[in-house]
VOPAGU-2260 file (C-alpha; in pm, 1 decimal, decimal comma):
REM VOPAGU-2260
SITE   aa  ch    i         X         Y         Z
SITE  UNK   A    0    2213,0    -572,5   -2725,8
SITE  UNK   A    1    2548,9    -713,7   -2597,0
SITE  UNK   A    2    2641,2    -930,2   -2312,5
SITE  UNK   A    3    2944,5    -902,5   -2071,9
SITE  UNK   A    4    2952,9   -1275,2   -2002,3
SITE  UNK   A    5    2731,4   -1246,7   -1687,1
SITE  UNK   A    6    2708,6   -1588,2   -1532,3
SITE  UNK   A    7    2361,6   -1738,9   -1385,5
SITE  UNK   A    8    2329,2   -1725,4    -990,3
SITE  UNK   A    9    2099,2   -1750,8    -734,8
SITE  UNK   A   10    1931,6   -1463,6    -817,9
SITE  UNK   A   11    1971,8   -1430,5   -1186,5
SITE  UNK   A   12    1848,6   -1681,1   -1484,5
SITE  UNK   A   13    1896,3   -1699,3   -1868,9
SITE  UNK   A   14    1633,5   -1840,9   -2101,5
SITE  UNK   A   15    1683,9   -1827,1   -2482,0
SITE  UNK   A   16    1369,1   -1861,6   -2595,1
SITE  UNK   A   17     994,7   -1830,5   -2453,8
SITE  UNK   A   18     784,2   -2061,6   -2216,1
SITE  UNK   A   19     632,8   -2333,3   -2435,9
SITE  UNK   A   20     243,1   -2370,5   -2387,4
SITE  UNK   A   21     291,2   -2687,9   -2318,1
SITE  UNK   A   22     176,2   -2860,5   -1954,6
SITE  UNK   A   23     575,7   -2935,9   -1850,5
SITE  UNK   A   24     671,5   -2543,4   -1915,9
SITE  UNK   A   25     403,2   -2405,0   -1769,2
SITE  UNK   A   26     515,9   -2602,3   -1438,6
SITE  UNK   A   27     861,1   -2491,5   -1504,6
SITE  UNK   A   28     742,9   -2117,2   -1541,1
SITE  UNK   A   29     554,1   -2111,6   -1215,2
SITE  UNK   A   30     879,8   -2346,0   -1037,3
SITE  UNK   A   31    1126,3   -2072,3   -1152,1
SITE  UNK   A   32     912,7   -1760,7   -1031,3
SITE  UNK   A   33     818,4   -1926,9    -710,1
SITE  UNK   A   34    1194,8   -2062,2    -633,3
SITE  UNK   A   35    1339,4   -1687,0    -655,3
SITE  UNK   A   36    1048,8   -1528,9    -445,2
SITE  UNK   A   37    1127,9   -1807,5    -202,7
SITE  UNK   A   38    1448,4   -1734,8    -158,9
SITE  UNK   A   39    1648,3   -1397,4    -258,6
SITE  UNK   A   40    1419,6   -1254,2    -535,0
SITE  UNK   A   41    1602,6   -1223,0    -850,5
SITE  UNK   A   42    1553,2   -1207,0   -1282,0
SITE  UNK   A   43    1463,9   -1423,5   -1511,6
SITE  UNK   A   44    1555,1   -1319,0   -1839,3
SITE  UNK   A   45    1374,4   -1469,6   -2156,3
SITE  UNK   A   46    1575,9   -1402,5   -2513,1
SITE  UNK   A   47    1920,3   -1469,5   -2353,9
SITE  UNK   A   48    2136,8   -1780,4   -2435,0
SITE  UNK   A   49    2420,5   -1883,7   -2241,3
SITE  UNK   A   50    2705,2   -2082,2   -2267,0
SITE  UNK   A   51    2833,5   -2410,0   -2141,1
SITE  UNK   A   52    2947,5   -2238,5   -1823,7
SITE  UNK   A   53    2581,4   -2086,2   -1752,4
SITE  UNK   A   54    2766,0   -1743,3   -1850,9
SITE  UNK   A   55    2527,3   -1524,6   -2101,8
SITE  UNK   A   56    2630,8   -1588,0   -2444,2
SITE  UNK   A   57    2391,1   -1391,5   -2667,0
SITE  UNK   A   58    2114,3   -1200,5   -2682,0
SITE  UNK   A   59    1863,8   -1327,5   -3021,2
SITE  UNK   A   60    1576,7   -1191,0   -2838,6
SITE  UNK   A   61    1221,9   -1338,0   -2824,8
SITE  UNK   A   62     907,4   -1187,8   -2973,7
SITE  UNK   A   63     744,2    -949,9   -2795,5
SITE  UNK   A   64     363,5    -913,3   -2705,2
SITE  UNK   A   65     110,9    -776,8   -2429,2
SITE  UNK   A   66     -18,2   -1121,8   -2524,5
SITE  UNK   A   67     302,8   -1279,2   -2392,9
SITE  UNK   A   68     303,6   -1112,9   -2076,5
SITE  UNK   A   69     -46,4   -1139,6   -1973,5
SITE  UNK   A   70     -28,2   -1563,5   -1991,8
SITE  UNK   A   71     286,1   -1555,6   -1809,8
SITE  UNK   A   72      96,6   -1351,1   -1552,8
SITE  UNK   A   73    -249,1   -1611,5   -1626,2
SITE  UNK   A   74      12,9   -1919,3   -1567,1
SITE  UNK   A   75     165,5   -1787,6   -1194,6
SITE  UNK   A   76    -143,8   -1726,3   -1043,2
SITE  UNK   A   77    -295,9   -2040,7   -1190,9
SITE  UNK   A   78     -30,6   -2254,4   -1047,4
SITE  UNK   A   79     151,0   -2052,8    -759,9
SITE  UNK   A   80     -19,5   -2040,0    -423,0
SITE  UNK   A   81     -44,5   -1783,6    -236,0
SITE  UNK   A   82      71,7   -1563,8    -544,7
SITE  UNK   A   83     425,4   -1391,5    -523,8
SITE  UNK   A   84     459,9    -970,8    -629,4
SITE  UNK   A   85     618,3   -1001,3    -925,1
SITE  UNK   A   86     659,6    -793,3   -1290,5
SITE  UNK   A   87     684,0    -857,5   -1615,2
SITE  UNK   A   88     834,0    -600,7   -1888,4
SITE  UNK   A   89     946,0    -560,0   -2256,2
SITE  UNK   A   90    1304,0    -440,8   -2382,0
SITE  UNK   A   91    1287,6    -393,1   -2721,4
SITE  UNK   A   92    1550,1    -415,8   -2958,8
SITE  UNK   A   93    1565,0     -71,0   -3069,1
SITE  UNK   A   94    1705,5    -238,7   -3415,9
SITE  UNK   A   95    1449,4    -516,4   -3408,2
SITE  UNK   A   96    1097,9    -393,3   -3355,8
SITE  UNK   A   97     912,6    -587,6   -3150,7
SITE  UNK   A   98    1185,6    -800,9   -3063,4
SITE  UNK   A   99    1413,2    -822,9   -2746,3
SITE  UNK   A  100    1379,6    -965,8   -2398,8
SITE  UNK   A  101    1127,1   -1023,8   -2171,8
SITE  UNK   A  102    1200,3    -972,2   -1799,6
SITE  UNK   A  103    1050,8   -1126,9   -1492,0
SITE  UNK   A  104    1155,1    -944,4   -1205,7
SITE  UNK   A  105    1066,8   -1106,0    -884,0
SITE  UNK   A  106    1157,3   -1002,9    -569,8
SITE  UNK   A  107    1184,9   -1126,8    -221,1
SITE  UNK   A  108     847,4   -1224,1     -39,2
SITE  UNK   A  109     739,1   -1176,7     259,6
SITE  UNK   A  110     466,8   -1416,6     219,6
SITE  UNK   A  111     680,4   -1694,9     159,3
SITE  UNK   A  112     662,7   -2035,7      98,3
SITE  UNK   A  113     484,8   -2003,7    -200,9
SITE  UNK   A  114     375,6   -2335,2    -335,8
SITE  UNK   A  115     336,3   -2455,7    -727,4
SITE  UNK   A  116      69,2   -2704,1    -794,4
SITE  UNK   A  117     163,5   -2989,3    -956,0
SITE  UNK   A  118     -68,4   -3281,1   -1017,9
SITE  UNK   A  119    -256,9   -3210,3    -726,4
SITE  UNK   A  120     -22,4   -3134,9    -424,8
SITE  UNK   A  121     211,0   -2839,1    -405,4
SITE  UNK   A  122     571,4   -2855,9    -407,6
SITE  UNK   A  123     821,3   -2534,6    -254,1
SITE  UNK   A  124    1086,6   -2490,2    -464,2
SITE  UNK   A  125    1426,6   -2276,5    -387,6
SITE  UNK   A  126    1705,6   -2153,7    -546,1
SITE  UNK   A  127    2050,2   -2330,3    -510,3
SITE  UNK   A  128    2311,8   -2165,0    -630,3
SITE  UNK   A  129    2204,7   -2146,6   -1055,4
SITE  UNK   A  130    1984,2   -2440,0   -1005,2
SITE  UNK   A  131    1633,4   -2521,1    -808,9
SITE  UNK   A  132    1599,3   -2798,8    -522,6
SITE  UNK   A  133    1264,1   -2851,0    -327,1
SITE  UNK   A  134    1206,7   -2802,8      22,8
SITE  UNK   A  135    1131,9   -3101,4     259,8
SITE  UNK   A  136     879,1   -3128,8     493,3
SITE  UNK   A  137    1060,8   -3023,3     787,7
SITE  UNK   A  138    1211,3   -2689,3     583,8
SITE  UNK   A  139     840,3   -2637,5     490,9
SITE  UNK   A  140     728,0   -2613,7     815,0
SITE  UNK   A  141     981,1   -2401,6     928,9
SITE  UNK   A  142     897,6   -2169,7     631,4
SITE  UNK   A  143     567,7   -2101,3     759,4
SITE  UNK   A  144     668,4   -2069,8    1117,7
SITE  UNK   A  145     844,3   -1777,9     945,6
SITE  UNK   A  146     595,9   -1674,9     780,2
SITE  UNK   A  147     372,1   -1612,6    1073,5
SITE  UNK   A  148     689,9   -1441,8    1272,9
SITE  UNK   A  149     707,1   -1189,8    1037,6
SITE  UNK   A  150     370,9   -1080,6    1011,4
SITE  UNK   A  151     372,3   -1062,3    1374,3
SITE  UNK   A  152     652,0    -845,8    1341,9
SITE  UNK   A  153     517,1    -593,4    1087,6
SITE  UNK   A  154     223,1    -595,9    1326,5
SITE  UNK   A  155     485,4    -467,6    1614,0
SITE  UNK   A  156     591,4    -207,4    1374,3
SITE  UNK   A  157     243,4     -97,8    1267,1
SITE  UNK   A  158     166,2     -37,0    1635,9
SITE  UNK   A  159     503,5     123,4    1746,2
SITE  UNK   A  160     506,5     388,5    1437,4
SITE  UNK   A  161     103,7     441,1    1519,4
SITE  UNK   A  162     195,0     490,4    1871,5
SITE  UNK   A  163     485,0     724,3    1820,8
SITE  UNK   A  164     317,5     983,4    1625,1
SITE  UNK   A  165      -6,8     962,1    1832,6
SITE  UNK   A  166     204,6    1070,4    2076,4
SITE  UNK   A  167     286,1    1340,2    1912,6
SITE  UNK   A  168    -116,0    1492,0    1870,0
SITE  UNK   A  169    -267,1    1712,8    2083,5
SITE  UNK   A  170    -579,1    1546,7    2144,6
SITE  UNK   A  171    -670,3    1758,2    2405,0
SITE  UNK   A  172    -994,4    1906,5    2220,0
SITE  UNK   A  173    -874,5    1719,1    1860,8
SITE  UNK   A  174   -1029,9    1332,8    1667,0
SITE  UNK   A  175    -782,6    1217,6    1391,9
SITE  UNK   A  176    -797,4     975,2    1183,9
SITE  UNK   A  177    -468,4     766,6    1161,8
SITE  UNK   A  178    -295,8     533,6     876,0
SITE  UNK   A  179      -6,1     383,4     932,1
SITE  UNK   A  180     160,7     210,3     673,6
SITE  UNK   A  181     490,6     -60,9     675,1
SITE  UNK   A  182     602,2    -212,2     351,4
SITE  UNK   A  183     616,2    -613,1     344,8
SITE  UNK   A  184    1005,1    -570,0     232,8
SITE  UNK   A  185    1145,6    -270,7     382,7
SITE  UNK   A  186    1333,9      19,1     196,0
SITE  UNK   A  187    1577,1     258,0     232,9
SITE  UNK   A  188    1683,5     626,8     189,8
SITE  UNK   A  189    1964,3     868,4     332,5
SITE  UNK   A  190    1831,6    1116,9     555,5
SITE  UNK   A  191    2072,7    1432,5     520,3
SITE  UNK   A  192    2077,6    1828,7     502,2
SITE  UNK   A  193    1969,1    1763,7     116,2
SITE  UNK   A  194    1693,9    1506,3     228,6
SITE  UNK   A  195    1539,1    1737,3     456,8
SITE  UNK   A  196    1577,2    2093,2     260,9
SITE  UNK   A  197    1343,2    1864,8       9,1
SITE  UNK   A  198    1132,0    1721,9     276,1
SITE  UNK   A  199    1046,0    2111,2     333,4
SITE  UNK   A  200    1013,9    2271,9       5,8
SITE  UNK   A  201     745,4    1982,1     -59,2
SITE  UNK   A  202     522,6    1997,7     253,9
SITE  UNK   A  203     599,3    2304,4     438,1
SITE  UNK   A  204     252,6    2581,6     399,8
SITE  UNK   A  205     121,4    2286,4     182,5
SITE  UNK   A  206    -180,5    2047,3     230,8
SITE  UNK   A  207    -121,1    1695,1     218,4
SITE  UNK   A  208    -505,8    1557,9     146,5
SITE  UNK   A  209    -566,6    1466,1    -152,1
SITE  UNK   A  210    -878,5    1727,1    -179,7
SITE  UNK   A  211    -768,3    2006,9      22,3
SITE  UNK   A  212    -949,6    2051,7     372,0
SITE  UNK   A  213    -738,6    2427,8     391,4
SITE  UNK   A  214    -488,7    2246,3     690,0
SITE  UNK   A  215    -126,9    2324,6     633,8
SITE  UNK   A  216     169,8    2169,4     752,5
SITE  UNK   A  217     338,9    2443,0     962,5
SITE  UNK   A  218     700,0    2246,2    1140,8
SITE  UNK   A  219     891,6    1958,6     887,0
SITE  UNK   A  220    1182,3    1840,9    1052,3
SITE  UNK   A  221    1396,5    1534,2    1152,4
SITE  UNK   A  222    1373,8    1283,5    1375,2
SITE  UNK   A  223    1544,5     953,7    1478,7
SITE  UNK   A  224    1560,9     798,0    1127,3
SITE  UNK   A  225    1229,4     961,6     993,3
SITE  UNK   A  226    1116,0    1261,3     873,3
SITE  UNK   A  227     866,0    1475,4    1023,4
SITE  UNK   A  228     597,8    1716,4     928,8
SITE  UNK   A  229     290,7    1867,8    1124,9
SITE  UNK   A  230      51,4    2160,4    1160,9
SITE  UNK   A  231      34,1    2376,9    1472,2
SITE  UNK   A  232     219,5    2655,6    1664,9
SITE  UNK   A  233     428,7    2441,8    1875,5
SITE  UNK   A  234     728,8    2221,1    1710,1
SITE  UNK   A  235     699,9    1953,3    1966,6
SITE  UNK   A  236     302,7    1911,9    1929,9
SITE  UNK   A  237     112,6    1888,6    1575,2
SITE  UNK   A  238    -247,3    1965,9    1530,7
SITE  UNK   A  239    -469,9    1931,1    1227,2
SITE  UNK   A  240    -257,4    1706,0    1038,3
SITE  UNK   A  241      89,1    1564,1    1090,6
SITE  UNK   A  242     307,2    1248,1     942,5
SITE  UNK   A  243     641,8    1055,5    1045,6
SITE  UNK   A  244     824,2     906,1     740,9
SITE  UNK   A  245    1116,9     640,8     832,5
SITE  UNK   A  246    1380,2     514,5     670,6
SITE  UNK   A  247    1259,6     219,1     592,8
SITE  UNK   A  248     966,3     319,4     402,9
SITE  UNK   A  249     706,7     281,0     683,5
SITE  UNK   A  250     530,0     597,6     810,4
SITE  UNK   A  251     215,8     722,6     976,4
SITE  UNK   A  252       5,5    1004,6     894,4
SITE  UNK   A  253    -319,1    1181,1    1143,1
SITE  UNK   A  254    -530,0    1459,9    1000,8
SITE  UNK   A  255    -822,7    1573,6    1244,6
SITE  UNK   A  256   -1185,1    1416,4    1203,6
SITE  UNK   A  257   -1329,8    1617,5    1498,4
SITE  UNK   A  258   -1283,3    1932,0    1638,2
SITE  UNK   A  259   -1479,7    1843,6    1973,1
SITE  UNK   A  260   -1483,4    2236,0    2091,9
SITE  UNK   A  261   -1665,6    2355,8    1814,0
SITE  UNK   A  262   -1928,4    2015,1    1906,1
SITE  UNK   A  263   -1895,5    2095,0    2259,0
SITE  UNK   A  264   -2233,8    2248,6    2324,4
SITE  UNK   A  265   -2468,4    2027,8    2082,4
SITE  UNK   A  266   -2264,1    1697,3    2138,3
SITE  UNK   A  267   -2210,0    1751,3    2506,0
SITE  UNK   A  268   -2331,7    1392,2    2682,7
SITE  UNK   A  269   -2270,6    1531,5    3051,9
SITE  UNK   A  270   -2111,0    1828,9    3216,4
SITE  UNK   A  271   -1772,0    1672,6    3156,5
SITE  UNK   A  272   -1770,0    1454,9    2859,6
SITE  UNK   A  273   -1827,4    1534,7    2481,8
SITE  UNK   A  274   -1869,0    1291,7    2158,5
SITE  UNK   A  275   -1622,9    1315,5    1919,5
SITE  UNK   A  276   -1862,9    1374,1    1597,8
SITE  UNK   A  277   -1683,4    1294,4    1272,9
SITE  UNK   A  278   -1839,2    1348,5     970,9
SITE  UNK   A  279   -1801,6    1030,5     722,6
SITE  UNK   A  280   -1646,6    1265,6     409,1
SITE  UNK   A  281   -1373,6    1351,6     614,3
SITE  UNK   A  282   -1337,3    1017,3     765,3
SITE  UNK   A  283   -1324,5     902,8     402,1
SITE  UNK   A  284   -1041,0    1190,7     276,6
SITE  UNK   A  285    -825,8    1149,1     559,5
SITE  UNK   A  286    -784,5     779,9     470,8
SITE  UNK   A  287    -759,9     837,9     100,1
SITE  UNK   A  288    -461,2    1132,9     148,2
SITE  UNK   A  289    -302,7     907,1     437,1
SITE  UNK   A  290    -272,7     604,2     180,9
SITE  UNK   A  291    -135,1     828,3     -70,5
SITE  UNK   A  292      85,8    1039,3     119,5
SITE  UNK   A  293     255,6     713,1     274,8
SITE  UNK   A  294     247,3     488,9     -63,3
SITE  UNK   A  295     462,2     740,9    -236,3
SITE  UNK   A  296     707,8     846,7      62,4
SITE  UNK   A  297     757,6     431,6      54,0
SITE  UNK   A  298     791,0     385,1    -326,6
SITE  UNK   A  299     928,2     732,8    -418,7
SITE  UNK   A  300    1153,4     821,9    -164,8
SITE  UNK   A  301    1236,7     475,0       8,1
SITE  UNK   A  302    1225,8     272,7    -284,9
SITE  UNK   A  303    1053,6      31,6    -110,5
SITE  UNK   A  304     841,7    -174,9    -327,7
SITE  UNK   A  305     529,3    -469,7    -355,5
SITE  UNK   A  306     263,7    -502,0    -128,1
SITE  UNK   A  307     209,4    -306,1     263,3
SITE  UNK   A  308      61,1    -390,2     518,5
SITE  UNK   A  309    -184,9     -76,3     680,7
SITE  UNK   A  310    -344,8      10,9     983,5
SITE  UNK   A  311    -645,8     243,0    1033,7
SITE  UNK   A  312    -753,9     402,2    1344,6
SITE  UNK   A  313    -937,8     669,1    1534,2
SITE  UNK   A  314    -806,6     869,1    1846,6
SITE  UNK   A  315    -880,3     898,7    2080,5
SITE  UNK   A  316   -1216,3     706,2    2131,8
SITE  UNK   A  317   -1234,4     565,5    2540,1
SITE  UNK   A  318   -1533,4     542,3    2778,0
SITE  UNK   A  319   -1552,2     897,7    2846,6
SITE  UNK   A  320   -1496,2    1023,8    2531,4
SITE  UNK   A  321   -1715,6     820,2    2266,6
SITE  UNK   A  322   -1777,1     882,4    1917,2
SITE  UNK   A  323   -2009,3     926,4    1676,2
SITE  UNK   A  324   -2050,7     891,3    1273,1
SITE  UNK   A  325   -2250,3    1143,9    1102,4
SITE  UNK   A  326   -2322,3    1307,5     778,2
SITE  UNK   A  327   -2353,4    1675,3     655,1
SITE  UNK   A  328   -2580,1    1663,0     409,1
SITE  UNK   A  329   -2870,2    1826,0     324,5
SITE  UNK   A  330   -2998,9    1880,4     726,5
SITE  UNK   A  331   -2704,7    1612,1     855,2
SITE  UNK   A  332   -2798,1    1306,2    1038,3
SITE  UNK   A  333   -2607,1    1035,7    1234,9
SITE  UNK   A  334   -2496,0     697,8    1060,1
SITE  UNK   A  335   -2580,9     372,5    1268,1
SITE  UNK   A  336   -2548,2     335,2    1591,1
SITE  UNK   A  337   -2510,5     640,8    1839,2
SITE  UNK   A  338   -2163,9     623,4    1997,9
SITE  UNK   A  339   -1864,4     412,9    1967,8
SITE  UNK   A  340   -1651,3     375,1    2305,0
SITE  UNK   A  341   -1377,1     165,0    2191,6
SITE  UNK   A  342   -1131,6     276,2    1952,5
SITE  UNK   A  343   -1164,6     113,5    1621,3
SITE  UNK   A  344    -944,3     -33,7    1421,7
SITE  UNK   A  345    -887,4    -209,9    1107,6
SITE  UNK   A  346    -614,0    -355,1     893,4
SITE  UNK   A  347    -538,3    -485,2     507,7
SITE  UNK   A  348    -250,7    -541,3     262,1
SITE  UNK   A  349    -235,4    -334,2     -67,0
SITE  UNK   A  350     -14,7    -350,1    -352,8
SITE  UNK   A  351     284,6      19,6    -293,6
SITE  UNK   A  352     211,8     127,3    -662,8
SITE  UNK   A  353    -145,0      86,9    -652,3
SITE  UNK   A  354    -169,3     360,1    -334,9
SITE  UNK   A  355      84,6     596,4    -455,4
SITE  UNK   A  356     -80,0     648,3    -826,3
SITE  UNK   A  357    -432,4     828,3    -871,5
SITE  UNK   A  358    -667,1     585,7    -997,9
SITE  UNK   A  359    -897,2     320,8    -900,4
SITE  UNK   A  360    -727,9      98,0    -725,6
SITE  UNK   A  361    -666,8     353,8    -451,6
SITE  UNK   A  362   -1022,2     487,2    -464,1
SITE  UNK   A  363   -1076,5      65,4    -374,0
SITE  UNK   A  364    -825,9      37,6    -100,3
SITE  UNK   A  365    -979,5     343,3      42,9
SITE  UNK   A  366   -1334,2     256,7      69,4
SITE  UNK   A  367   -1252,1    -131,8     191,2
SITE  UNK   A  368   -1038,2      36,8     494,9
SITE  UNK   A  369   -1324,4     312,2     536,2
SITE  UNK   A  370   -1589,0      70,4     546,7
SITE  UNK   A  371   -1392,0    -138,9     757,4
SITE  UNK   A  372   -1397,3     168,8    1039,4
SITE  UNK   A  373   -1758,1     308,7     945,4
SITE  UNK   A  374   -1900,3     -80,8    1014,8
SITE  UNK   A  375   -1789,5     -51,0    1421,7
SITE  UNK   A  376   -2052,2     271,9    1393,4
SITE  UNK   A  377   -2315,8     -55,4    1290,2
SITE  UNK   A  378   -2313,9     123,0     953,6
SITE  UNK   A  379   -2254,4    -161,8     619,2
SITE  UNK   A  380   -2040,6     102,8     422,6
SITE  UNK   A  381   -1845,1     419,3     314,0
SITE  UNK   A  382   -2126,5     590,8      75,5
SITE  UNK   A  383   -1866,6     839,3     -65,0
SITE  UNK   A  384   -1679,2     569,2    -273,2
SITE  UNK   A  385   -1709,1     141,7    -350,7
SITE  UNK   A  386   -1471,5    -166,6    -301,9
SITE  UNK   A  387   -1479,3    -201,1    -699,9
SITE  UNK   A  388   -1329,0     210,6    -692,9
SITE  UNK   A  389   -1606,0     406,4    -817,1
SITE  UNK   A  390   -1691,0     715,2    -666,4
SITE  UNK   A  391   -2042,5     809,0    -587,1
SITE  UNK   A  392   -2084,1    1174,8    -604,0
SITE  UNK   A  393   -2417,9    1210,9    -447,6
SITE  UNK   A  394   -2211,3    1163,5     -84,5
SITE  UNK   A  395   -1964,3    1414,4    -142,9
SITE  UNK   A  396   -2136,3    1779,5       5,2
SITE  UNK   A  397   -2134,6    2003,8    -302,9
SITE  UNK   A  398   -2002,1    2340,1     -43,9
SITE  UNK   A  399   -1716,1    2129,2      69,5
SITE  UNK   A  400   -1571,6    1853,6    -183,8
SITE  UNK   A  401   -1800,3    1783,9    -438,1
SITE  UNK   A  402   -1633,0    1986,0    -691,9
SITE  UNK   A  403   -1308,8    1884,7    -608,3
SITE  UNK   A  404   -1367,1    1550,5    -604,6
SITE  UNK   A  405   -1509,0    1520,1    -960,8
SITE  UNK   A  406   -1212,1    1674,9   -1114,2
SITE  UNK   A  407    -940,3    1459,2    -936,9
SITE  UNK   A  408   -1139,7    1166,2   -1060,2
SITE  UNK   A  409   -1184,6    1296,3   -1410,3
SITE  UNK   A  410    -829,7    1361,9   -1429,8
SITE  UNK   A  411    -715,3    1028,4   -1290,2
SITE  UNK   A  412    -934,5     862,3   -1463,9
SITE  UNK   A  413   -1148,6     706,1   -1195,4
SITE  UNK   A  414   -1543,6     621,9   -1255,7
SITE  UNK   A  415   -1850,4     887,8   -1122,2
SITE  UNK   A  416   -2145,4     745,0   -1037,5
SITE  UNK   A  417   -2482,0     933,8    -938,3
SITE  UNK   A  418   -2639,7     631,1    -834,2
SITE  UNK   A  419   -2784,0     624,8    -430,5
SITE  UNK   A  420   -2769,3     384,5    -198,2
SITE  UNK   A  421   -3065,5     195,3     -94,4
C-alpha cells in the first residue's frame, strides 16, 4: 500500500492505529462518525499515519477482524443518537494477511443532528476543516428545524412522483397497488440513447414482480428526467403494471390488485357502483416487486445509497368506489371489515441495500408496509409473510404462487414456515 501524500479535510481522516477500548476512545469513535454524518459525510481511515502537516505518511496497517468491525458498529449505536447510515470494511494487505486498513465510510445524513452521549447529555459535533467543533444551542436548533424541512420535503416528492404516474393508469375498470420510493440522499444517472436502449432490453415483454403474475411491460420510454415503462396498448396510458424511474433515484411503480369488470356482477353494490376486491397475495406481491424494482433502479442505476423513505397506496378507493380485502383460498372469504372508502395509505423508511437484495430483510419491509395497508381493512396482519421476514407458506394459493414462492425463498435464503395463524 502506498500513499500520495493526501492531506486530512473535512471529509477525510487518518488514524494510525485502532480505537482503544477504553471509555475516552470510544467517545472519540462515536464524535468522529457523528461529526462527518453531520456535516459532508466523509472517511475515516484506521492503519494510516500522517505527518506533521496532517498529509498521509504511511500505511502500517491495523489488524483486521469481523470482531473489529462489529464493536465499532456496537460503540455508534451505543453512543450516537438517532444512529447515522454508515459502513465499515476491510482492505487487506494482499502481502500482509490479515492486515491493512479499516474504513468507515459515512456519508451525508438526512437525519441530521445526530447526537453522541457523553456523561449523560448529548453533544453535536461537526467537522471544521481537519478538525471537530461542537454545535451551540442556537446551531442545534436550527439543525432540527432542518431536519423537519426536509422530511417535509421528501414527503412533497413522495406525493408528486405518486401522483404523476397515477396519472398515468387507466383506472377506468383497474385497482393498483402503488409504491413510491425517494432516497433520503438523492442520486444520480445520465439518461441518454445508451440509458434507454438498456432501460428496454431489461423490461420490455418482461415481468417486473418478483413471482410472476404473467403481466408484461409492453411501452419503456423517456420522460422528463425519468424513465418509463408500462403494460397496455396505448403509449400514453399503462395498464396492469407500469413504473417511472427519475434521475435522482426516486421512482414509483403500480401493478393492478383488481380487475373490477371481471368482479362486476358478484361485487356489484348498486346499479352503478362496484367494490374493488383485491385479493391479499397480490396485495402482498405487488408491494414486495414494487420495493425491489425501485431499491435497485435507486442503488444500481442511480447510485443512490442509505436509507428511503416509501409510500404505499391503493387507487383508486372513493365513496363510490370502495374496496374490499379478500382471500382465495380454499372457498375464498373476505378479511375484516367489508369495504374501505377512503384510500389507504401508509409510509416507512428502509435501509436501499436491504430492498434491492433477495433476502429477509425485504421479505420484513414488505410485510410491515402490507400490514400497514391490510390493518385499514380492520384486519391485524399480512398472513403471507412476518415483520421478523419469514414467509408462511400456508397463505400463498398452491395454483397461483405457492410454488414459486418457495423456491425464491430457498434460493435467497429466506425462512418457510407452515405454521397458521390463530
Amino acid at each position: 500500500m502506498k500513499t500520495n501524500a493526501v492531506s486530512e479535510s473535512y471529509d477525510l481522516e487518518f488514524k494510525g492505529e485502532l480505537y482503544e477500548r477504553n471509555d475516552k476512545a470510544k467517545r472519540d469513535l462515536a464524535g468522529d462518525v457523528a461529526a462527518l454524518a453531520n456535516t459532508a459525510g466523509g472517511l475515516l481511515l484506521l492503519g494510516v499515519t500522517e505527518d506533521e502537516q496532517a498529509r498521509a505518511a504511511e500505511v502500517p496497517g491495523v489488524e483486521l477482524s469481523d470482531g473489529e468491525v462489529l464493536r465499532i458498529r456496537n460503540i455508534v449505536a451505543d453512543l450516537v443518537h438517532p444512529l447515522p447510515t454508515f459502513d465499515v470494511r476491510q482492505i487487506e494487505d494482499p502481502q500482509r494477511p490479515g492486515h491493512g486498513v479499516l474504513m468507515i465510510a459515512v456519508p451525508r445524513s438526512p437525519t441530521a443532528p445526530h447526537g453522541v452521549l457523553i456523561n449523560e447529555g448529548f453533544r453535536y459535533p461537526r467537522r471544521n476543516g481537519a478538525s471537530i467543533t461542537y454545535l451551540a444551542e442556537s446551531q442545534i436548533a436550527a439543525a432540527y428545524q432542518d431536519r423537519s424541512a426536509r422530511r417535509q420535503t421528501r414527503h412533497e416528492d413522495l406525493l408528486r412522483y405518486e401522483r404523476d404516474l397515477v396519472n398515468r393508469l387507466d383506472t377506468s375498470d383497474q385497482t393498483y397497488v402503488v409504491v413510491t420510493l425517494v432516497p433520503d440522499l438523492s442520486g444520480d444517472f445520465t439518461i441518454d440513447t445508451k440509458a434507454l436502449r438498456t432501460f428496454q432490453l431489461d423490461t420490455l415483454n418482461r415481468d417486473l414482480h418478483v413471482i410472476p403474475r404473467g403481466i408484461c411491460v409492453s411501452h419503456a420510454m423517456v420522460g422528463n428526467r425519468r424513465l418509463i415503462a408500462h403494460g397496455g396498448s396505448h403509449p400514453a396510458t399503462a395498464k396492469w403494471v407500469a413504473c417511472e424511474l427519475h434521475q435522482s433515484g426516486a421512482g414509483s411503480f403500480a401493478a393492478i390488485a383488481a380487475n373490477r369488470r371481471d368482479f362486476a356482477r358478484p361485487g356489484q353494490i348498486d346499479e352503478n357502483t362496484t367494490v374493488s376486491r383485491i385479493e391479499d397475495e397480490d396485495l402482498a406481491l405487488d408491494i414486495w416487486s414494487g420495493l425491489r424494482h425501485l431499491a435497485r433502479h435507486a442503488r444500481d442505476r442511480a447510485a443512490a445509497g442509505g436509507t428511503a423513505t416509501v409510500r404505499v397506496t391503493i387507487v383508486p378507493i372513493t365513496d363510490d368506489l370502495p374496496a374490499e380485502l379478500r382471500h382465495p383460498r380454499r372457498y375464498g372469504g373476505t378479511l375484516g371489515r367489508y369495504e374501505v372508502t377512503e384510500q389507504p395509505e401508509v409510509m416507512s423508511v428502509f435501509d436501499i441495500d436491504d430492498l434491492a437484495e433477495d433476502g429477509s430483510a425485504l421479505i420484513a419491509a414488505t410485510s410491515a408496509l402490507a400490514s400497514g395497508l391490510t390493518q385499514h381493512f380492520g384486519y391485524p396482519e399480512t398472513l403471507q409473510m412476518t415483520t421478523e421476514g419469514v414467509i408462511r407458506t400456508q397463505y400463498w394459493s398452491a395454483q397461483r404462487y405457492g410454488r414459486s414462492v418457495v423456491e425464491w425463498a430457498t434460493q435467497a435464503h429466506v425462512e418457510l414456515s407452515d405454521e397458521a395463524v390463530s
